[in-house]
LOPA-137915 format. One line per field, with one value per residue (C-alpha): residue number from 1; x, y, z; chain. Coordinates in steps of 0.05 Angstrom, whole numbers. Example, Ala and Ser with C-alpha at 12.3 -4.5 7.8 and 13.67 -1.06 7.14 Angstrom:
BEGIN
nr	1, 2
xx	246, 273
yy	-90, -21
zz	156, 143
kette	A, A
//
This chain:
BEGIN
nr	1, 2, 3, 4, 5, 6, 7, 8, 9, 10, 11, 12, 13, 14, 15, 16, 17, 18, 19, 20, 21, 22, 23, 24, 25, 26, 27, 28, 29, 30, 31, 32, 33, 34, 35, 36, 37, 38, 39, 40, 41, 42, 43, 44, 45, 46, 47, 48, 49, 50, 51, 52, 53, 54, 55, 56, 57, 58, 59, 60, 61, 62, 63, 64, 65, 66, 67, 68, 69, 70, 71, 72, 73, 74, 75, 76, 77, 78, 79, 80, 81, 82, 83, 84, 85, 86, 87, 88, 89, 90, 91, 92, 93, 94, 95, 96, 97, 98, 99, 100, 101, 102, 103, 104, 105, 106, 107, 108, 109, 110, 111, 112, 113, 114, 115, 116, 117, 118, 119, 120, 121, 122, 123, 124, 125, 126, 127, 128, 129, 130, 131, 132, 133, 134, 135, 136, 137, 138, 139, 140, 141, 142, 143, 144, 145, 146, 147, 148, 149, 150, 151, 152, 153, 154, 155, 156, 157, 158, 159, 160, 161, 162, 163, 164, 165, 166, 167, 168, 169, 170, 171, 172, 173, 174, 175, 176, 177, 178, 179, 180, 181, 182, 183, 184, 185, 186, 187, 188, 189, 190, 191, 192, 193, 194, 195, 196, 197, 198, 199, 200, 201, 202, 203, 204, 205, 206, 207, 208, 209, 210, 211, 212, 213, 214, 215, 216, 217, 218, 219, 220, 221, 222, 223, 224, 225, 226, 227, 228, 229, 230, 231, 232, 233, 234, 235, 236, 237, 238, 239, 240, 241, 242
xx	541, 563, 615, 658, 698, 695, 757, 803, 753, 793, 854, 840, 823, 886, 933, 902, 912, 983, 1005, 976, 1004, 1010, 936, 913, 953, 908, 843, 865, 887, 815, 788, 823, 807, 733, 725, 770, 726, 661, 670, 732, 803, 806, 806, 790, 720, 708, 709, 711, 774, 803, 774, 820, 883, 879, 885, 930, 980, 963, 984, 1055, 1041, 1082, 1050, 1071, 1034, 971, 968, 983, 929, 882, 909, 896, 822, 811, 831, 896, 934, 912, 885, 830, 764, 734, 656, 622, 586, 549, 533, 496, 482, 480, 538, 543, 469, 443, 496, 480, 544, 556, 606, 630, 675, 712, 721, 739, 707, 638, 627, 694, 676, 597, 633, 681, 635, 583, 634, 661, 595, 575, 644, 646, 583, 541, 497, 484, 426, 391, 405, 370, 367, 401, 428, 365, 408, 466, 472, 527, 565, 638, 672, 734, 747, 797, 836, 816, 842, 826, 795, 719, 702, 756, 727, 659, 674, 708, 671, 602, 637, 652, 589, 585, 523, 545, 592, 601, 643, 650, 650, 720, 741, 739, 710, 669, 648, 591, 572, 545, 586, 589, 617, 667, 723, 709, 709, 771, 797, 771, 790, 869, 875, 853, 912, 877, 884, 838, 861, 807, 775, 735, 672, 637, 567, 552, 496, 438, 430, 483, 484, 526, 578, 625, 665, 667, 605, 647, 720, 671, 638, 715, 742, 694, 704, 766, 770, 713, 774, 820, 793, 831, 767, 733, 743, 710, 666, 610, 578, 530, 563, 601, 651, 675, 745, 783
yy	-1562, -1614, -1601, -1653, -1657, -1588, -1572, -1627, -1613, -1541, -1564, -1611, -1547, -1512, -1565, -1574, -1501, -1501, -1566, -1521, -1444, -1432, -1457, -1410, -1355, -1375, -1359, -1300, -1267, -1288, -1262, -1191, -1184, -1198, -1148, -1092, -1096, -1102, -1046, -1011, -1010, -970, -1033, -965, -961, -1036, -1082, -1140, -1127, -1108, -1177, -1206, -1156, -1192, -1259, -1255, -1224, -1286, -1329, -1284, -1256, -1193, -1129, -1118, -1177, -1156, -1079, -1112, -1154, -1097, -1057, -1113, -1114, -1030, -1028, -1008, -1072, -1116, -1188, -1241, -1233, -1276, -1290, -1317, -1379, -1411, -1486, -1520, -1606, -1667, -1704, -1772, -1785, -1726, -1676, -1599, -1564, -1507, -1493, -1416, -1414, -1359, -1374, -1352, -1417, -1428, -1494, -1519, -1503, -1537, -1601, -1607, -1595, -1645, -1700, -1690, -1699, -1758, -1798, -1784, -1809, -1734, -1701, -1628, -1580, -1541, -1463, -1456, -1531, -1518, -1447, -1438, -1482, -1430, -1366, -1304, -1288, -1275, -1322, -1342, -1389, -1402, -1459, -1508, -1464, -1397, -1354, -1358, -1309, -1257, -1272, -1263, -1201, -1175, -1205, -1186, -1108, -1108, -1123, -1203, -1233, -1300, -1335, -1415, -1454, -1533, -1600, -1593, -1532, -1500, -1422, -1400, -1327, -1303, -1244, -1201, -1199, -1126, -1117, -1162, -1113, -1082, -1159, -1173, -1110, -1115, -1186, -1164, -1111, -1148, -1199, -1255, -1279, -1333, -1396, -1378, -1313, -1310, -1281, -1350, -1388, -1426, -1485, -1475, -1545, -1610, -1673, -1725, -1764, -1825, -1875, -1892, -1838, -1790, -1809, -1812, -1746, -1725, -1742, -1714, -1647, -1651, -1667, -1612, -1557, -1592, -1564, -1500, -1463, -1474, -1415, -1447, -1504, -1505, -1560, -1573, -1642, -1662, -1709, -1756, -1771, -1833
zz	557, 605, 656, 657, 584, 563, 591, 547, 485, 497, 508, 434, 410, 434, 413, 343, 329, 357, 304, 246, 255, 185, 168, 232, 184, 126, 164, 205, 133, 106, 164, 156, 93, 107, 157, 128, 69, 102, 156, 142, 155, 220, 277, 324, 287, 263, 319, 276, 240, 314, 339, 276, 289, 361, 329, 280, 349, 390, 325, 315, 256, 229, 240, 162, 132, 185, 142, 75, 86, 114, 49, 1, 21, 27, -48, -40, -57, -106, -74, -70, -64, -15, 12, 78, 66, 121, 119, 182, 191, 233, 266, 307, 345, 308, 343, 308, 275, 233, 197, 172, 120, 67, -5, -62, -101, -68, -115, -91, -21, -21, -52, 3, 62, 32, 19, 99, 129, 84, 77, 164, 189, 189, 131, 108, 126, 100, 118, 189, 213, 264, 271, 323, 376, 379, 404, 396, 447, 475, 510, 560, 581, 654, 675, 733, 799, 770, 828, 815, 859, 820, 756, 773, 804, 753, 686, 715, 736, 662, 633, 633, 627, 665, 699, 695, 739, 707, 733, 730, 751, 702, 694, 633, 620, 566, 549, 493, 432, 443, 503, 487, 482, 545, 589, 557, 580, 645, 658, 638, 677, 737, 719, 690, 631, 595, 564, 503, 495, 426, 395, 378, 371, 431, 446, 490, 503, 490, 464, 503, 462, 490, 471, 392, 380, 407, 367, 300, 310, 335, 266, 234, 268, 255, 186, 174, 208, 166, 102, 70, 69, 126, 186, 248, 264, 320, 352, 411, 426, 492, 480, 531, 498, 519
kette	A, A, A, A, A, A, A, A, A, A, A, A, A, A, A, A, A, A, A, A, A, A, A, A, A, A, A, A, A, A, A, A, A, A, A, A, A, A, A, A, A, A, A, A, A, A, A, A, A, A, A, A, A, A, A, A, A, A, A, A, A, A, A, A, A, A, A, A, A, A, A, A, A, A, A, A, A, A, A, A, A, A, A, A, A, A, A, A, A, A, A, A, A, A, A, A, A, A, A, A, A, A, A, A, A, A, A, A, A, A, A, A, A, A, A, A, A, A, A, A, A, A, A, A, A, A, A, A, A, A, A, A, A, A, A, A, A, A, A, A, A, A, A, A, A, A, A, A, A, A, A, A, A, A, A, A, A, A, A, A, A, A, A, A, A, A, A, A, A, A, A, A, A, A, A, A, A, A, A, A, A, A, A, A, A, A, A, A, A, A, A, A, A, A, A, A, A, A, A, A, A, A, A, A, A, A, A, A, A, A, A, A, A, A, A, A, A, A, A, A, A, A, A, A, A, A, A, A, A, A, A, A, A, A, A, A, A, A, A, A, A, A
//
């Protein structure tokens, strides 16, 4: 992705999340419950669920709500049922996004997605329109005036694949979704800490977005976040934000 706005699309990002703490609740519970189910509720053996644990820390959420949650979806409390649903379109100038949601309605869920994308100026895919322009990975990101040559010490030490310095300063690091746990660890240890460190789908290649395309296909990314069931949102646009 280009350089030179990735670094406020972050801090949009950052500051989104921060205005809506009790939907980040919402989705880090989902989230739990998803992964306690699928793999278990030791975080020791299911990375996933640890991945979630760490989450729902970083958002300040009680360690009792975290095992009620974990219990709910082991069977030993009784709570929803929810399922991953996938949906993948176009944004503004043909921009890819998918979006990953949990529900517990998937006809509610369909209807909503459809009706963001067509009322916002994007349509809906079909499964695997666009899922081929994103890979897995982990990710941190580090603020302009982090010590590049630190990180990349470090983060390739650990087990990163790569090590991207931006336009503006700022450092990215990828690097297989399973060793994840151990460049986090790594990178903390060494006494830096990343502005945004997540398991996530990231673009190969970007589309370049300014002025009104990229407020449009802004609004509709956010109004796609904005819905109750939707988890996270990937794009491969770069957004040159007045």
């Amino acid at each position: 992705m280009a350089g030179h706005s990735k670094w406020a699309n972050i801090q949009h990002r950052k500051g989104r999340q921060d205005e809506k703490r009790q939907r980040i609740w919402t989705r880090v519970v989902r989230e739990i419950m998803v992964a306690a189910r699928s793999g278990g509720g030791d975080p020791s053996a299911n990375p996933r669920l640890r991945l979630a644990i760490d989450k729902a820390k970083a958002a300040n959420m009680p360690a009792d709500t975290i095992k009620r949650n974990i219990d709910k979806a082991t069977g030993n409390l009784e709570g929803a049922s929810y399922e991953e649903i996938r949906y993948e379109g176009y944004g503004i100038g043909g921009a890819a996004i998918i979006v990953d949601t949990m529900t517990d309605n998937r006809v509610r869920t369909v209807a909503e997605v459809r009706h963001a994308f067509s009322k916002y100026g994007g349509n809906l895919g079909t499964e695997g329109s666009v899922a081929f322009q994103f890979r897995h990975v982990g990710q941190f990101f580090f603020a302009p005036g982090t010590s590049e040559d630190q990180v990349m010490e470090v983060a390739l030490e650990a087990g990163a694949d790569d090590v991207i310095t931006d336009d503006d300063g700022a450092i990215e690091v990828l690097c297989d979704p399973g060793a994840f746990e151990a460049v986090k660890q790594a990178l903390e240890a060494a006494g830096l800490t990343p502005e945004m460190a997540e398991v996530t789908l990231r673009a190969d290649s970007s589309i370049d977005l300014a002025g009104d395309d990229a407020a449009r296909m802004q609004k509709l990314l956010d109004v796609l976040e904005d819905l109750d069931d939707v988890q996270a949102v990937y794009h491969n646009a770069s957004l040159e934000l007045a």
